[in-house]
N, C-alpha and C positions, 0 to 999 in steps of 0.2 A: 634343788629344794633343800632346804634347810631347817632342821626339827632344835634350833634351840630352845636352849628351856623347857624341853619336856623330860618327864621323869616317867622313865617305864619299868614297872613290876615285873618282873619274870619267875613267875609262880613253879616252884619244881622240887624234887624229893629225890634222893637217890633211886637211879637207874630208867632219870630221864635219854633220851637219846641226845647225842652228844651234838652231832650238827642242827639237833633242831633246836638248841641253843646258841650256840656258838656264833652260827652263820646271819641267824635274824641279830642278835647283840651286835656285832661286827656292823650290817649295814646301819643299824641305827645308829650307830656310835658314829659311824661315820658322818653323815648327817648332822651330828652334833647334839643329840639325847643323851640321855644318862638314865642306862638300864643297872638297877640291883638285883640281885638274884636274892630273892625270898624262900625261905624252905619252912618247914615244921622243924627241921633241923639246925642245930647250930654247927657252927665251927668248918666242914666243908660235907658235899655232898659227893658222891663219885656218879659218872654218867656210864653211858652204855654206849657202845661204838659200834654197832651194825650186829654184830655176833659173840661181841665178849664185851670185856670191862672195859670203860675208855680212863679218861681223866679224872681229879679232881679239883673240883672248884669251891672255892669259898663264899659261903654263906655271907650277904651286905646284914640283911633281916631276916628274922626270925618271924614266925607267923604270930609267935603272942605277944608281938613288941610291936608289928607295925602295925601303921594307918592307913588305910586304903586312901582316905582323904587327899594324902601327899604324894598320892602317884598321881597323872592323868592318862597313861592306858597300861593293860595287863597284853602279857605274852604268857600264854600256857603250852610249851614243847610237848614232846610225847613221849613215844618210848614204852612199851606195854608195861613194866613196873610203877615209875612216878603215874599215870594218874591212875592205876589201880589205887595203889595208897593215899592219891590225893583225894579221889571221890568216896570214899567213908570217912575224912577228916574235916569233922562239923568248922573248923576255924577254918581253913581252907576254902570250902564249898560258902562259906558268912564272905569269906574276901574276896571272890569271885562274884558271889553276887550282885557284893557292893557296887562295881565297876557297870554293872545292869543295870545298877537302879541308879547312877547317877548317866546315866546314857553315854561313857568314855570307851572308848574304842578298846575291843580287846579280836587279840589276834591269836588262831588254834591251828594247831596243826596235825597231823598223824592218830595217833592214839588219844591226843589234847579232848578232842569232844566230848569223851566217857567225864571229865570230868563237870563239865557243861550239861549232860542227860540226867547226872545227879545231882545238879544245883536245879533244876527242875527248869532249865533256863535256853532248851530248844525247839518247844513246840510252836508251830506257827515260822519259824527262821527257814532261809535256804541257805545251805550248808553244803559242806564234805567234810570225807572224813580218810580216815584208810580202810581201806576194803572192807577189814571183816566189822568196822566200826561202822558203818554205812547202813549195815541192816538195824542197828540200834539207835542209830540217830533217826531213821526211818520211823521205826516202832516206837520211841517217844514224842514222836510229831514233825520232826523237821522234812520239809522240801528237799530231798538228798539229791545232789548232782556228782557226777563222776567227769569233773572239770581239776585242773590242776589249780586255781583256787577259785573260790568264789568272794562274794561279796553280798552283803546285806544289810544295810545303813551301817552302823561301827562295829559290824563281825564281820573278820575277815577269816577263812579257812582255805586248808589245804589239804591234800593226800598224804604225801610222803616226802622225803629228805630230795629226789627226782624233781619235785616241783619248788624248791626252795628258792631258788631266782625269780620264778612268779612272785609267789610269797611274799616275797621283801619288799618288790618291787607296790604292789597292793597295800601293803602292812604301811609304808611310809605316807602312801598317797590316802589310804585312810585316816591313819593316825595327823594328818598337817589336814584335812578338810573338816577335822573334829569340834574348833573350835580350839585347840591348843594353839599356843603361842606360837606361829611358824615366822623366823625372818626370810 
């Protein structure tokens, strides 16, 4: 399966977790997408790596220069800092939504969902999440299952970095059934 010509958003701030970028960009790229890393931030952002500091990466977009219009789906990694600070950032939580309101596949993983509970944008959905995120996806309306991912028209979620082979594996077959350009 082949994802030419899609451009995917990958929404993240420093002290997203490191695999749960890296390894979904990897298969999509393989595929043949073209994922940018979006932040609030410019210039690079550094991630988290299970227990410490991992890498850093380089900012494509900024969140007050792009257009959501020019992506056609979002990747939101996790990582208990990035969506802390993504879910109080009104630009952020407007660029997330957008991808709702235009019905384009967005894919969550780990800690990702907190930032989806404060875009007001999972009640009614069946979802996961990570553990302690589960009782809060619950509590703002989502169907919570404790499956390594789920699926629910163009949301796809996950647990943890554990279930990231599912993940990917979901995440492409979502994103090419979306209505994006697949050869």
């Amino acid at each position: 399966m082949q994802l030419d010509n899609i451009k995917v958003a990958a929404l993240a701030t420093t002290g997203f977790e490191e695999v749960e970028f890296t390894k979904p960009k990897q298969a999509l790229e393989e595929v043949g997408a073209t994922v940018h890393l979006v932040s609030p931030q410019s210039g690079s952002i550094k991630a988290w790596d299970k227990d410490d500091w991992g890498g850093s990466y380089q900012v494509d977009v900024t969140l007050d220069s792009v257009d959501a219009a020019s992506y056609d789906a979002l990747l939101l990694p996790g990582g208990v800092i990035n969506p802390d600070n993504l879910r109080v950032n009104e630009s952020a939580l407007t660029f997330v939504k957008s991808f709702f309101s235009a019905n384009k596949p967005v894919a969550v993983i780990c800690h990702g969902g907190q930032t989806l509970i404060s875009a007001g944008l999972v009640k009614g959905r069946t979802m996961t999440g990570f553990k302690s995120v589960r009782p809060d996806l619950a509590n703002a309306g989502a169907n919570v299952k404790d499956e390594e991912v789920v699926v629910d028209g163009n949301l796809v979620s996950s647990r943890n970095p554990d279930d990231i082979p599912a993940f990917n594996k979901k995440m492409i077959e979502v994103f090419a059934k979306s209505g994006v350009e697949v050869s």
